[in-house]
PDB file of N, CA, C and O in Angstrom:
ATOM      1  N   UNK A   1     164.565  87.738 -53.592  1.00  0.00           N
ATOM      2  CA  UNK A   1     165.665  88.452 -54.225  1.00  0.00           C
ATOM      3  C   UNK A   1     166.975  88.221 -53.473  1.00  0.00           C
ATOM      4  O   UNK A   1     168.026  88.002 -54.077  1.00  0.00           O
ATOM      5  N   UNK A   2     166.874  88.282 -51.927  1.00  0.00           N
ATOM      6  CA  UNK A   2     167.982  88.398 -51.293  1.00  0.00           C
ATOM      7  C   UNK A   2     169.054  86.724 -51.654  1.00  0.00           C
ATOM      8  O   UNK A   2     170.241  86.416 -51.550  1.00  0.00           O
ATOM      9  N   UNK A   3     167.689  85.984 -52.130  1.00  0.00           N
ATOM     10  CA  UNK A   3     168.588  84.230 -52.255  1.00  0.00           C
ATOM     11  C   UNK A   3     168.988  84.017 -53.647  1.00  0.00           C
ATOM     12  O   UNK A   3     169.554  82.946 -53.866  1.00  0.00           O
ATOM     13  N   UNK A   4     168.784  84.947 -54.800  1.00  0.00           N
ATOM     14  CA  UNK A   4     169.010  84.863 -55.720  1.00  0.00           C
ATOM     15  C   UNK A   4     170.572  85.565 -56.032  1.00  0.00           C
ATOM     16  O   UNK A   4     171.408  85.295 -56.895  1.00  0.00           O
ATOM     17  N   UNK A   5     170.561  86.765 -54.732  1.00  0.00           N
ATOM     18  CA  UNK A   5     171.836  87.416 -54.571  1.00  0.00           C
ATOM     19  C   UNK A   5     172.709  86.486 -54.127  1.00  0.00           C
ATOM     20  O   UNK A   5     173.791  86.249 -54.663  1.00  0.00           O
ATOM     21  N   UNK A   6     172.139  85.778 -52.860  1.00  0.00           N
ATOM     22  CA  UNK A   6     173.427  84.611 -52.388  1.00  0.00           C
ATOM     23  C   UNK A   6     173.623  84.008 -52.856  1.00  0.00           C
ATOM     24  O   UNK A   6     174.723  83.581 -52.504  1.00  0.00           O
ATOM     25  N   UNK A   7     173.049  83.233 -54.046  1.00  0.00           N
ATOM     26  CA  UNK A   7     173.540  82.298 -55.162  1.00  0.00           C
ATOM     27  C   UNK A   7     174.475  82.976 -55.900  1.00  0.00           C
ATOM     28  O   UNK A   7     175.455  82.281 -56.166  1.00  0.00           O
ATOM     29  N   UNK A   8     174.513  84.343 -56.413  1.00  0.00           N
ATOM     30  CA  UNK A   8     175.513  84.577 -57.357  1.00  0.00           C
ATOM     31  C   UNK A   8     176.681  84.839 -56.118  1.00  0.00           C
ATOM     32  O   UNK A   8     177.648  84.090 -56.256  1.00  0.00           O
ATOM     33  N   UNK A   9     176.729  85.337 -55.480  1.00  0.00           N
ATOM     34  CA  UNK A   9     177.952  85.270 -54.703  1.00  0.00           C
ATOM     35  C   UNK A   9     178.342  84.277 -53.992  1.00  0.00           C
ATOM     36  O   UNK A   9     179.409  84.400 -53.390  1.00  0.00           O
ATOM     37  N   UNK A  10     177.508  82.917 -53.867  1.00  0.00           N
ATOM     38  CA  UNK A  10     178.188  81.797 -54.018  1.00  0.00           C
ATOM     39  C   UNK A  10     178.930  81.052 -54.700  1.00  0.00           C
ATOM     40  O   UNK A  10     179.765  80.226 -54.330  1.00  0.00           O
ATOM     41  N   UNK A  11     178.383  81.579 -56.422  1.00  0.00           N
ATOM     42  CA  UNK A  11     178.965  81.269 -57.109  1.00  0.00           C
ATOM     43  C   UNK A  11     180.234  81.429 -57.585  1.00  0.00           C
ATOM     44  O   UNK A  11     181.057  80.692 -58.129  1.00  0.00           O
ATOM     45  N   UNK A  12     180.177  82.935 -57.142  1.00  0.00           N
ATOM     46  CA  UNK A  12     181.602  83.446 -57.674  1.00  0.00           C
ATOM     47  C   UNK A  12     182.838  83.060 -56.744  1.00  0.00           C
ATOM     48  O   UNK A  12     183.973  82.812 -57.149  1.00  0.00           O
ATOM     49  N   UNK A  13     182.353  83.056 -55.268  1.00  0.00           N
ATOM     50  CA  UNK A  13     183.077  82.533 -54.451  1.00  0.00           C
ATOM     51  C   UNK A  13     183.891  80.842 -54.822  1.00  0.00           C
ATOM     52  O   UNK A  13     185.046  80.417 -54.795  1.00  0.00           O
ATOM     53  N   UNK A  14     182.745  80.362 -55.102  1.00  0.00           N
ATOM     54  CA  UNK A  14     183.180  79.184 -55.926  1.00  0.00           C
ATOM     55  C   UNK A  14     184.025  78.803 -56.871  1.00  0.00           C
ATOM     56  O   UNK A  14     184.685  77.764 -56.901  1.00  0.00           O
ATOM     57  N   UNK A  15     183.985  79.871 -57.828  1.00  0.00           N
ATOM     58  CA  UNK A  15     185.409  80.150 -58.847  1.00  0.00           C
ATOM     59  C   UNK A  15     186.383  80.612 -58.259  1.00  0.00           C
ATOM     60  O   UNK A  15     187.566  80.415 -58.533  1.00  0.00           O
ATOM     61  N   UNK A  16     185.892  81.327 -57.318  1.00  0.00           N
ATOM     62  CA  UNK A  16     187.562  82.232 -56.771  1.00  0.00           C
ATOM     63  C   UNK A  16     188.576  80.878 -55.825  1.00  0.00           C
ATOM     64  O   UNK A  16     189.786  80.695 -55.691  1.00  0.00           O
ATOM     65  N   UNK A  17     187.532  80.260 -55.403  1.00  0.00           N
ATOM     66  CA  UNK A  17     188.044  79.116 -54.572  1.00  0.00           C
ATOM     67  C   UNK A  17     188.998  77.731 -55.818  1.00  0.00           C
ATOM     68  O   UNK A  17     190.223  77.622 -55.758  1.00  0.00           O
ATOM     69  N   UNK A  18     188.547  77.267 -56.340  1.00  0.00           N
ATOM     70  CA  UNK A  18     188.945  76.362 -57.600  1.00  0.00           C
ATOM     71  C   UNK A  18     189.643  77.196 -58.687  1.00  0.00           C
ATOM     72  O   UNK A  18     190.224  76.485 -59.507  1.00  0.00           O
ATOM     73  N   UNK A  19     189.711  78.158 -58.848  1.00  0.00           N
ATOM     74  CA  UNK A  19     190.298  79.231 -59.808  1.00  0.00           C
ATOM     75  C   UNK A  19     189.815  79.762 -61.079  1.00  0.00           C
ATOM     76  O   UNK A  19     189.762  80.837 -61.676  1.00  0.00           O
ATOM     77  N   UNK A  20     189.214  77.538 -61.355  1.00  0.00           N
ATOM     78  CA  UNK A  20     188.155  77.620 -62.552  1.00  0.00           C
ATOM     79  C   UNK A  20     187.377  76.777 -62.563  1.00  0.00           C
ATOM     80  O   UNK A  20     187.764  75.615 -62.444  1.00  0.00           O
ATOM     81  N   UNK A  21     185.817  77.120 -62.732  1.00  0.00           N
ATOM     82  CA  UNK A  21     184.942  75.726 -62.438  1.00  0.00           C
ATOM     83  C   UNK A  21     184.313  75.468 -63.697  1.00  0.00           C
ATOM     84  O   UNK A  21     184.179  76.366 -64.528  1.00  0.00           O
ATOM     85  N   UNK A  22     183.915  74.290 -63.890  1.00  0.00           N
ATOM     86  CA  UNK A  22     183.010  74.016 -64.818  1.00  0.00           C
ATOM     87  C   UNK A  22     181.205  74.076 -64.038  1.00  0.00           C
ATOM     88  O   UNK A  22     181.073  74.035 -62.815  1.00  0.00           O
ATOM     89  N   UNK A  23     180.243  74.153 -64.788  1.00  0.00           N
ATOM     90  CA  UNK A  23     179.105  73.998 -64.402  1.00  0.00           C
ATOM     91  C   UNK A  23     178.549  72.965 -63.921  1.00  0.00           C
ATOM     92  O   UNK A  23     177.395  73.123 -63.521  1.00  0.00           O
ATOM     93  N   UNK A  24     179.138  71.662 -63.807  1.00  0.00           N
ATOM     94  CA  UNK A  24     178.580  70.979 -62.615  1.00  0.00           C
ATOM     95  C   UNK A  24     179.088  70.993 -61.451  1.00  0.00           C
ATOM     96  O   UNK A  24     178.543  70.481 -60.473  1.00  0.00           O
ATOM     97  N   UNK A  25     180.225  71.600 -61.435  1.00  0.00           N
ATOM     98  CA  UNK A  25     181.541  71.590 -60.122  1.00  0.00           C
ATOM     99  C   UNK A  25     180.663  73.103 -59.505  1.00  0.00           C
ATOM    100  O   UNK A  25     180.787  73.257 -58.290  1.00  0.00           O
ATOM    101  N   UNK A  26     179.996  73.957 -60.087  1.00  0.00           N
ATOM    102  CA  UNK A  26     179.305  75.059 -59.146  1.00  0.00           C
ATOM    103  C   UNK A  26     178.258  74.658 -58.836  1.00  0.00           C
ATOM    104  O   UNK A  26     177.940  74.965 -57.688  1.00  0.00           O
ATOM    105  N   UNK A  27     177.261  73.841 -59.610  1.00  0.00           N
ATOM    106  CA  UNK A  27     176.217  73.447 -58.966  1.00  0.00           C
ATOM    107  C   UNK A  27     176.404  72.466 -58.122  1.00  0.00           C
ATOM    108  O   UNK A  27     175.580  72.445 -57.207  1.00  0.00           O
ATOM    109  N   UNK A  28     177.330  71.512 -58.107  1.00  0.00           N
ATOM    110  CA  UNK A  28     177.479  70.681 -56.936  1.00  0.00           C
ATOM    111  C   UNK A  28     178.353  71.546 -55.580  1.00  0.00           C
ATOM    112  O   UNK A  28     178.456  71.257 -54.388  1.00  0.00           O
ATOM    113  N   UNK A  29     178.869  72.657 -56.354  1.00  0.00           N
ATOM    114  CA  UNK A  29     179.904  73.434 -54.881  1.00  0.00           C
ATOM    115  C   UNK A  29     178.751  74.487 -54.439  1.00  0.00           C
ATOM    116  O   UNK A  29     178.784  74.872 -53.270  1.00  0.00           O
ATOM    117  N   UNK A  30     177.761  74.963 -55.276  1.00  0.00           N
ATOM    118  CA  UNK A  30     176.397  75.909 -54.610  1.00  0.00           C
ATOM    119  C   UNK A  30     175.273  75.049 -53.824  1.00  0.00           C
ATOM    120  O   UNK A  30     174.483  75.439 -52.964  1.00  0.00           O
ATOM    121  N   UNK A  31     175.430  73.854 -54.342  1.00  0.00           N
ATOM    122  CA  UNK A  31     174.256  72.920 -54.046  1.00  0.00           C
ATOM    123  C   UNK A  31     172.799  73.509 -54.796  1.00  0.00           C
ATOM    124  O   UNK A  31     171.804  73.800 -54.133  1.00  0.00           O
ATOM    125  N   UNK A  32     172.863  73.607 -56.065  1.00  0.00           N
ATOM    126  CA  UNK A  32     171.626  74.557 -56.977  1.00  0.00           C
ATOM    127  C   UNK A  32     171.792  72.992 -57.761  1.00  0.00           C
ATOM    128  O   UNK A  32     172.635  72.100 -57.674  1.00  0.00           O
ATOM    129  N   UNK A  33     170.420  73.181 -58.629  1.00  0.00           N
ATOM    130  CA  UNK A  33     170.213  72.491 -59.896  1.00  0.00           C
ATOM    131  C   UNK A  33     170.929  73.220 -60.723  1.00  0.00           C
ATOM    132  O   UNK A  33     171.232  74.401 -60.549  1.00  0.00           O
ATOM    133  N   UNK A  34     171.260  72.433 -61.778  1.00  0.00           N
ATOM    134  CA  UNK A  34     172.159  72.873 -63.054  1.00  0.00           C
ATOM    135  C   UNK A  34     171.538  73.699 -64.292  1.00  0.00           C
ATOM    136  O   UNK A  34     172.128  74.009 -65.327  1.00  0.00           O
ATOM    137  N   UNK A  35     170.120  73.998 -63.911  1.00  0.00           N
ATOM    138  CA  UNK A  35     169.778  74.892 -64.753  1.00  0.00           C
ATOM    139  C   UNK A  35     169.644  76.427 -63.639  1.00  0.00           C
ATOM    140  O   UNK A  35     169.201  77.424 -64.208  1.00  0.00           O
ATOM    141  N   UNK A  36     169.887  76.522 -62.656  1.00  0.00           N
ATOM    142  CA  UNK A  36     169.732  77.380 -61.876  1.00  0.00           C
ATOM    143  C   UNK A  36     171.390  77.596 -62.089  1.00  0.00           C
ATOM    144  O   UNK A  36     171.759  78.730 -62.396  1.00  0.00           O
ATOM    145  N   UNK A  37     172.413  76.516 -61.931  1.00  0.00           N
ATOM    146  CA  UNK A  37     173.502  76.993 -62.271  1.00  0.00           C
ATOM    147  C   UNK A  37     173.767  78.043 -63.584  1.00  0.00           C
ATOM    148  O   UNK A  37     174.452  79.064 -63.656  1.00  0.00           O
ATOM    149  N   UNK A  38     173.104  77.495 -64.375  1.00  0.00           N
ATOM    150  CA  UNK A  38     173.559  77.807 -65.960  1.00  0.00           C
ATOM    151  C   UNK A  38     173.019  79.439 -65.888  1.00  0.00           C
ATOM    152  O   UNK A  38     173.749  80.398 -66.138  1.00  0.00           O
ATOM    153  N   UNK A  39     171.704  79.524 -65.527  1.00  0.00           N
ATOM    154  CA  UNK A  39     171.536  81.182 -65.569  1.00  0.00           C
ATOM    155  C   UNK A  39     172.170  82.248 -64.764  1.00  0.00           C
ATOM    156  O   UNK A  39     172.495  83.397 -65.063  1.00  0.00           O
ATOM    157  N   UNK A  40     172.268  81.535 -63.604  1.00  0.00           N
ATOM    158  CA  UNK A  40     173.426  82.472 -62.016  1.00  0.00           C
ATOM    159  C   UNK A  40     174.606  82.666 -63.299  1.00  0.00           C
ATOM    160  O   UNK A  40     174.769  83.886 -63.321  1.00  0.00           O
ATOM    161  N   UNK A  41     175.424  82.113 -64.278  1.00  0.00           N
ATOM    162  CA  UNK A  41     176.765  81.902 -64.800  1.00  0.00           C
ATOM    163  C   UNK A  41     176.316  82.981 -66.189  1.00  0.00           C
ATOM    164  O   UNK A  41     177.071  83.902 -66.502  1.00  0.00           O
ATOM    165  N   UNK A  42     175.534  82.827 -66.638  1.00  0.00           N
ATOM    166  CA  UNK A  42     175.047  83.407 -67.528  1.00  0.00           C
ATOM    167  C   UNK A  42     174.831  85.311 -67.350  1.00  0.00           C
ATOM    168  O   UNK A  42     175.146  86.207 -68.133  1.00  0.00           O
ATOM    169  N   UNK A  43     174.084  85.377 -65.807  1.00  0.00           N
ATOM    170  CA  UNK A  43     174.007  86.748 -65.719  1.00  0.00           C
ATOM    171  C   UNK A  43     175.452  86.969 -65.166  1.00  0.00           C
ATOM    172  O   UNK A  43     175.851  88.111 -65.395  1.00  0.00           O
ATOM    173  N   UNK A  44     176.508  86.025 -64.372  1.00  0.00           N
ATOM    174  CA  UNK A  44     177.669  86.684 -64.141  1.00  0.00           C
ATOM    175  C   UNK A  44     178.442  87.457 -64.933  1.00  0.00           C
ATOM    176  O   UNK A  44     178.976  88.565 -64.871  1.00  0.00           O
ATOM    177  N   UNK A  45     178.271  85.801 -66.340  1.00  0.00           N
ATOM    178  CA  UNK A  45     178.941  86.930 -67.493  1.00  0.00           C
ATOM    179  C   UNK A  45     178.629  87.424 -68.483  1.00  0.00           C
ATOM    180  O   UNK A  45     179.331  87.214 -69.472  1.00  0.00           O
ATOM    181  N   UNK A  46     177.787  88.031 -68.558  1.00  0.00           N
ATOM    182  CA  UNK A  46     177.208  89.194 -68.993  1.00  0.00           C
ATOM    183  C   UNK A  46     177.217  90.542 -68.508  1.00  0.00           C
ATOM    184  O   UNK A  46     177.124  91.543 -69.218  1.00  0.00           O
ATOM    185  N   UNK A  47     177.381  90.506 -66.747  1.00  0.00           N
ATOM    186  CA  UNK A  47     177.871  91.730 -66.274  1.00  0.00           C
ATOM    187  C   UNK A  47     178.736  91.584 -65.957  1.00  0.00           C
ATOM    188  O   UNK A  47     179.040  92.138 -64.901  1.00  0.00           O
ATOM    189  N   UNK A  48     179.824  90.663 -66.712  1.00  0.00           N
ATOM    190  CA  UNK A  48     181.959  90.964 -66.467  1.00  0.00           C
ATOM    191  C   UNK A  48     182.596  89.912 -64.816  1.00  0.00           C
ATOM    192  O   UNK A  48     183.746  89.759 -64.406  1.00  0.00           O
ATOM    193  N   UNK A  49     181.240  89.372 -64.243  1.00  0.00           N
ATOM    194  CA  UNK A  49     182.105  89.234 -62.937  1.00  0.00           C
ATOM    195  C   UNK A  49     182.716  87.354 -63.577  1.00  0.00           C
ATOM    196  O   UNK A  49     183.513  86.794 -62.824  1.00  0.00           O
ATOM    197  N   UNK A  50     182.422  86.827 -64.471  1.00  0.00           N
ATOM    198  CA  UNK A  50     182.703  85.577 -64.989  1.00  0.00           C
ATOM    199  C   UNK A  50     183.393  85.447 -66.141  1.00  0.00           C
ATOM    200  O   UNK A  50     182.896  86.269 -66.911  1.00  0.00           O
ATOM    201  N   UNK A  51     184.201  84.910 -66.643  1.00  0.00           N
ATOM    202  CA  UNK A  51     184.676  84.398 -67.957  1.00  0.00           C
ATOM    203  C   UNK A  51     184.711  83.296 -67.968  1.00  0.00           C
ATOM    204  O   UNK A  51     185.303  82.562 -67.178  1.00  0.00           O
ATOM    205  N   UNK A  52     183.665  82.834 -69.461  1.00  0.00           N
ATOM    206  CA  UNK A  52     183.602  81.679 -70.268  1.00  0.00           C
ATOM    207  C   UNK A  52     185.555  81.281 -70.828  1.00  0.00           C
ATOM    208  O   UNK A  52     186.148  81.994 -71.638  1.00  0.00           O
ATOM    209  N   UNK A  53     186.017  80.375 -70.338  1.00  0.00           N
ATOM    210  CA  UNK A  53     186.790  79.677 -70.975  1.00  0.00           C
ATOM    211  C   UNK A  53     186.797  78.451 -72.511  1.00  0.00           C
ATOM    212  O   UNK A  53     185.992  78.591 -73.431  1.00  0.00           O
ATOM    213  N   UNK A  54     187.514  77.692 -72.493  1.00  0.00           N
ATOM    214  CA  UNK A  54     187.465  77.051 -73.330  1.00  0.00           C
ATOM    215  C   UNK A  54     186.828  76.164 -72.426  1.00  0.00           C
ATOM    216  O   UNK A  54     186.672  76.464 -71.242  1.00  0.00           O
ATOM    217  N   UNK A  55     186.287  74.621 -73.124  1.00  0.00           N
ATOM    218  CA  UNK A  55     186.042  73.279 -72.674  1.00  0.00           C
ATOM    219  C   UNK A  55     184.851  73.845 -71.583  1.00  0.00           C
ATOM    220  O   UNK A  55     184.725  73.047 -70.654  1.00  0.00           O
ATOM    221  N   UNK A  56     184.098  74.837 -71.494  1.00  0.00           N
ATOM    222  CA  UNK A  56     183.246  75.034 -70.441  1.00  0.00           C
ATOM    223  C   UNK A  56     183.801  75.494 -69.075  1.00  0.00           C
ATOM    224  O   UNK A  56     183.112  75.646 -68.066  1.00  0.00           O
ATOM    225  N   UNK A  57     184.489  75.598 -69.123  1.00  0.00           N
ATOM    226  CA  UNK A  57     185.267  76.220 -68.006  1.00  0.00           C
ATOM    227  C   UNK A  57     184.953  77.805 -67.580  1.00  0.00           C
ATOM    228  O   UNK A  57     184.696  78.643 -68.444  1.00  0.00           O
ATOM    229  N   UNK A  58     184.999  78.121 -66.184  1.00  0.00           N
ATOM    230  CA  UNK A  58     184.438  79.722 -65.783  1.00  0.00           C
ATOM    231  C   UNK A  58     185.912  79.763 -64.714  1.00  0.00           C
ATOM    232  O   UNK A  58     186.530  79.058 -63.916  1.00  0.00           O
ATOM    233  N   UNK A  59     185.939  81.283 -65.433  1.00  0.00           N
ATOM    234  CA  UNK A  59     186.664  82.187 -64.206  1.00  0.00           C
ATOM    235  C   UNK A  59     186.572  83.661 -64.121  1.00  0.00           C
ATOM    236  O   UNK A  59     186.264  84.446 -65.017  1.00  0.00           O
ATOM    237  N   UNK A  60     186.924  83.929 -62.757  1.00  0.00           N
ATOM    238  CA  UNK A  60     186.402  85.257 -62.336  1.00  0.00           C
ATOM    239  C   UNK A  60     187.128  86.187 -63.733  1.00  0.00           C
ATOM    240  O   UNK A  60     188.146  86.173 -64.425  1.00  0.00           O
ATOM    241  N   UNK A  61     185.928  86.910 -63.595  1.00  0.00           N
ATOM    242  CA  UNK A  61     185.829  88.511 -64.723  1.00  0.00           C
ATOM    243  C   UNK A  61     186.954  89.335 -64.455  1.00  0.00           C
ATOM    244  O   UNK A  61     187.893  89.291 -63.661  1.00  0.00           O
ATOM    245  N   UNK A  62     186.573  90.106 -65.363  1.00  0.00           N
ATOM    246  CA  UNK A  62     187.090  91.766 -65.218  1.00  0.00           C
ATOM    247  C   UNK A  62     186.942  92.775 -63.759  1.00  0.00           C
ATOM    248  O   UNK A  62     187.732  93.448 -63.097  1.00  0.00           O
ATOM    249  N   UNK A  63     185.086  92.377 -63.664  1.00  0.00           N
ATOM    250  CA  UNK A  63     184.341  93.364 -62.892  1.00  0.00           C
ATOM    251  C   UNK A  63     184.811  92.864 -61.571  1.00  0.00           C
ATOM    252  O   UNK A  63     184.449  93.604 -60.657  1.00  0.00           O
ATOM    253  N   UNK A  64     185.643  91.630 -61.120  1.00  0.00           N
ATOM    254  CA  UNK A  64     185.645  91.387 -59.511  1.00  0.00           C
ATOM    255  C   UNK A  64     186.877  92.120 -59.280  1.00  0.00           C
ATOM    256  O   UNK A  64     186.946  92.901 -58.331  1.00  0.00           O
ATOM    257  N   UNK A  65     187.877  91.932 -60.082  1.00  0.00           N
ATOM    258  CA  UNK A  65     189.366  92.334 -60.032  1.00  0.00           C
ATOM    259  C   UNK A  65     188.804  94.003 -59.990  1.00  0.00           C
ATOM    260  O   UNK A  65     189.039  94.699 -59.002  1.00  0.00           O
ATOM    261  N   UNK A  66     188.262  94.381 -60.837  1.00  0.00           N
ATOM    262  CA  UNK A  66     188.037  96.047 -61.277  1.00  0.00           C
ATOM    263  C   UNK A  66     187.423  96.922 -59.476  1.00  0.00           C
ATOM    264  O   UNK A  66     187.541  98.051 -58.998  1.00  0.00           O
ATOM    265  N   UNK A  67     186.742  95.526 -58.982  1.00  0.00           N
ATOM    266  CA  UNK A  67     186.453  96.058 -57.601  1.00  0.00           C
ATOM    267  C   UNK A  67     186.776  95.770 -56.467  1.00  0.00           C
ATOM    268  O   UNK A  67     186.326  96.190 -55.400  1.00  0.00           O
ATOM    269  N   UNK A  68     187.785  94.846 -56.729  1.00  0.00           N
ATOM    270  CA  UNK A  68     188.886  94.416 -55.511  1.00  0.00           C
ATOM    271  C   UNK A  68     190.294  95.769 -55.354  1.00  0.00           C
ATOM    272  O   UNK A  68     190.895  96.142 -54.346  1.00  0.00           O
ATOM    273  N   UNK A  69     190.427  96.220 -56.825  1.00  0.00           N
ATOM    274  CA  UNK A  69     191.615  97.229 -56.802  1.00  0.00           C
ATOM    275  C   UNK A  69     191.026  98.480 -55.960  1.00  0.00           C
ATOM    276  O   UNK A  69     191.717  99.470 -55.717  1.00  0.00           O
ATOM    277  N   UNK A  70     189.761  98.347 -55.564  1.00  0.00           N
ATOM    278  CA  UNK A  70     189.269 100.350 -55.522  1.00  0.00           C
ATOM    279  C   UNK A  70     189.607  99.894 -53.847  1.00  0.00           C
ATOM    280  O   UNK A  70     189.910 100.841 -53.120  1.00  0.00           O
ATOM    281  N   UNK A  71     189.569  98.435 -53.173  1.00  0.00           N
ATOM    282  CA  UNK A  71     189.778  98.690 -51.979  1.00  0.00           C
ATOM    283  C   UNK A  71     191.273  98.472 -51.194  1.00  0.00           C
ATOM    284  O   UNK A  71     191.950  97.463 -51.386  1.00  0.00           O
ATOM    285  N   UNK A  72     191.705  99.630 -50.231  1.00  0.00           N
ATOM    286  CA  UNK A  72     192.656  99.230 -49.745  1.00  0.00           C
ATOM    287  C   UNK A  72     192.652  98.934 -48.466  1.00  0.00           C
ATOM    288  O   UNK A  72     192.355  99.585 -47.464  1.00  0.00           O
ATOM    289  N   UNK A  73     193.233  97.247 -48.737  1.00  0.00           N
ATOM    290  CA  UNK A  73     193.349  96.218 -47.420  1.00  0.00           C
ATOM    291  C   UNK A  73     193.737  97.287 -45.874  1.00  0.00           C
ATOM    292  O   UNK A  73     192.990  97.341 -44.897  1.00  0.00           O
ATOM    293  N   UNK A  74     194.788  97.888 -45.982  1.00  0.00           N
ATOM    294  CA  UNK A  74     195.475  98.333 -45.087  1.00  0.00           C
ATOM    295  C   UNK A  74     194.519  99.290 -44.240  1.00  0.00           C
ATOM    296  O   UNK A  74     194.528  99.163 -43.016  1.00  0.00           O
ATOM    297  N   UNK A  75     193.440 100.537 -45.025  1.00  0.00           N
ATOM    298  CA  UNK A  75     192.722 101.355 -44.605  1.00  0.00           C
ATOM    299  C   UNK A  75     191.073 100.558 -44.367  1.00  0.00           C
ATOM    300  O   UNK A  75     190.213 101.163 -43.727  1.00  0.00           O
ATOM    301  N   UNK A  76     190.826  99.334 -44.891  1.00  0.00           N
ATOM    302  CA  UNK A  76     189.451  98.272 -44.349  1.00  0.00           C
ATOM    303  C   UNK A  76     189.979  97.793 -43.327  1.00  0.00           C
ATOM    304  O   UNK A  76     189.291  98.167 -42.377  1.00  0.00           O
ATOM    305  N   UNK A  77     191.070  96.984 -42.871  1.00  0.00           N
ATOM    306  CA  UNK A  77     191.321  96.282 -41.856  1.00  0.00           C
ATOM    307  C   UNK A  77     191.503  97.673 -40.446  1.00  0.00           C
ATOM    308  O   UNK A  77     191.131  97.563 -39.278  1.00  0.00           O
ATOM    309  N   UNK A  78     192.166  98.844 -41.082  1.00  0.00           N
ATOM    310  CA  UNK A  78     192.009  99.735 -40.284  1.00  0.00           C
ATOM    311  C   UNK A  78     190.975 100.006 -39.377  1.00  0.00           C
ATOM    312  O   UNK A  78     191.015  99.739 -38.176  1.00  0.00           O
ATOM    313  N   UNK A  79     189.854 100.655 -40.099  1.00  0.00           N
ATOM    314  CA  UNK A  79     188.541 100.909 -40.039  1.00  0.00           C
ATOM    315  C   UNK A  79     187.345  99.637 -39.194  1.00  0.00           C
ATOM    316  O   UNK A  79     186.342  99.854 -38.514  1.00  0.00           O
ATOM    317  N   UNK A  80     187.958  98.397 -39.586  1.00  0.00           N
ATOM    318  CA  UNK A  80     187.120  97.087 -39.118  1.00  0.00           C
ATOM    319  C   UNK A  80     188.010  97.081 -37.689  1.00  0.00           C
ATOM    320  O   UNK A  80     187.300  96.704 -36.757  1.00  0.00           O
ATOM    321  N   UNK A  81     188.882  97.286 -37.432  1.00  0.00           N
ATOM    322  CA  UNK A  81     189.231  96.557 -36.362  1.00  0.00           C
ATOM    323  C   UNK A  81     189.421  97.835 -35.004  1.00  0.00           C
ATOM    324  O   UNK A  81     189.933  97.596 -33.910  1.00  0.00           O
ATOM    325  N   UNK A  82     188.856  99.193 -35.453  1.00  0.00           N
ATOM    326  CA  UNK A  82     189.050 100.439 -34.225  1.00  0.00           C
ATOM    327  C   UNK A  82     188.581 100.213 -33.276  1.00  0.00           C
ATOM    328  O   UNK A  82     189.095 100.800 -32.324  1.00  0.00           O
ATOM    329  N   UNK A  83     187.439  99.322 -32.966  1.00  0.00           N
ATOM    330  CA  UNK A  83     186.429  99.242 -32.120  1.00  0.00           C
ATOM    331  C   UNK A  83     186.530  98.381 -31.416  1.00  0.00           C
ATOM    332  O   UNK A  83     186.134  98.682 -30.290  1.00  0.00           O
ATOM    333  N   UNK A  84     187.006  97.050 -31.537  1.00  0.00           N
ATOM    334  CA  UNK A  84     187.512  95.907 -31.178  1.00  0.00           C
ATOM    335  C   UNK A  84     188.798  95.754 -30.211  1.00  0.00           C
ATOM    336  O   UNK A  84     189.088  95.001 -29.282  1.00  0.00           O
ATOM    337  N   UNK A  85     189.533  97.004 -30.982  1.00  0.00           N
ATOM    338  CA  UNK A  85     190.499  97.560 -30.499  1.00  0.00           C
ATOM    339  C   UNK A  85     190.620  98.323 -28.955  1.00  0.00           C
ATOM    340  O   UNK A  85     191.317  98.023 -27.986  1.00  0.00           O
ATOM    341  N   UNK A  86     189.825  99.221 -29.119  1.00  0.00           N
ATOM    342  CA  UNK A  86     189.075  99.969 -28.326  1.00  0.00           C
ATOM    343  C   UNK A  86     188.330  99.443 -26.893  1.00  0.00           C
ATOM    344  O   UNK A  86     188.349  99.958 -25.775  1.00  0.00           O
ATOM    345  N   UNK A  87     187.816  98.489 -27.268  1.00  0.00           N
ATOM    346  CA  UNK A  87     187.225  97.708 -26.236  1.00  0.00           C
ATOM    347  C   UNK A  87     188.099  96.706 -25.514  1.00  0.00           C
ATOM    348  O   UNK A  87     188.086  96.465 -24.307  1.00  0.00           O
ATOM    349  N   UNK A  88     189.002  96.061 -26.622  1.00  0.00           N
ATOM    350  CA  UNK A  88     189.865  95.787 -25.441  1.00  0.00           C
ATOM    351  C   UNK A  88     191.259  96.133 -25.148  1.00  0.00           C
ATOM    352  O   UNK A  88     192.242  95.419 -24.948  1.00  0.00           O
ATOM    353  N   UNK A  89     191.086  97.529 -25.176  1.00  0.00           N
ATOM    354  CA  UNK A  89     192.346  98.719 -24.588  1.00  0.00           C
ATOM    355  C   UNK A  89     191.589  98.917 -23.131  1.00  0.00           C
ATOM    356  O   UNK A  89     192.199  99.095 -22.077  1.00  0.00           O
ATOM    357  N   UNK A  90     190.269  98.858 -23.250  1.00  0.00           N
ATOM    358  CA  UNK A  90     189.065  99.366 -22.199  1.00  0.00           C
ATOM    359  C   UNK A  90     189.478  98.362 -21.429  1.00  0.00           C
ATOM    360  O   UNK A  90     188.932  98.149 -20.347  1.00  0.00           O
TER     361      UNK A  90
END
């Protein structure tokens, strides 16, 4: 399960990187077979994190943007970096 997870978030990473991929440009940028591509793309968009373009083309969904807005940079980088901080104030 856990490699079936890293494939889809390879994948998507993959669009976010190129802006828009076609399905051999993710299976050659995931390193998957192209029918392993086609279903990873398939469940993306179906749960919103992918959009089908024209000419075969994919780009990121609704659902990545919808969960990039709930976080704020300023209060994560906060939170990630107290400790780091901390240690070398120490």
């Amino acid at each position: 399960m856990a490699r079936l997870i890293e494939r889809g978030l390879d994948a998507i990473e993959a669009v976010a990187r190129r802006g828009t991929s076609s399905l051999a440009e993710l299976s050659s940028d995931c390193r998957i077979p192209m029918s392993t591509a086609q279903r990873i793309v398939t469940s993306l968009i179906e749960r919103g994190y992918l959009i089908a373009e024209q000419r075969g083309r994919y780009r990121l969904g609704t659902q990545c943007i919808s969960i990039a807005r709930t976080i704020s940079f300023p209060t994560l980088l906060a939170q990630n970096s107290r400790r780091p901080l901390d240690d070398l104030a120490r």
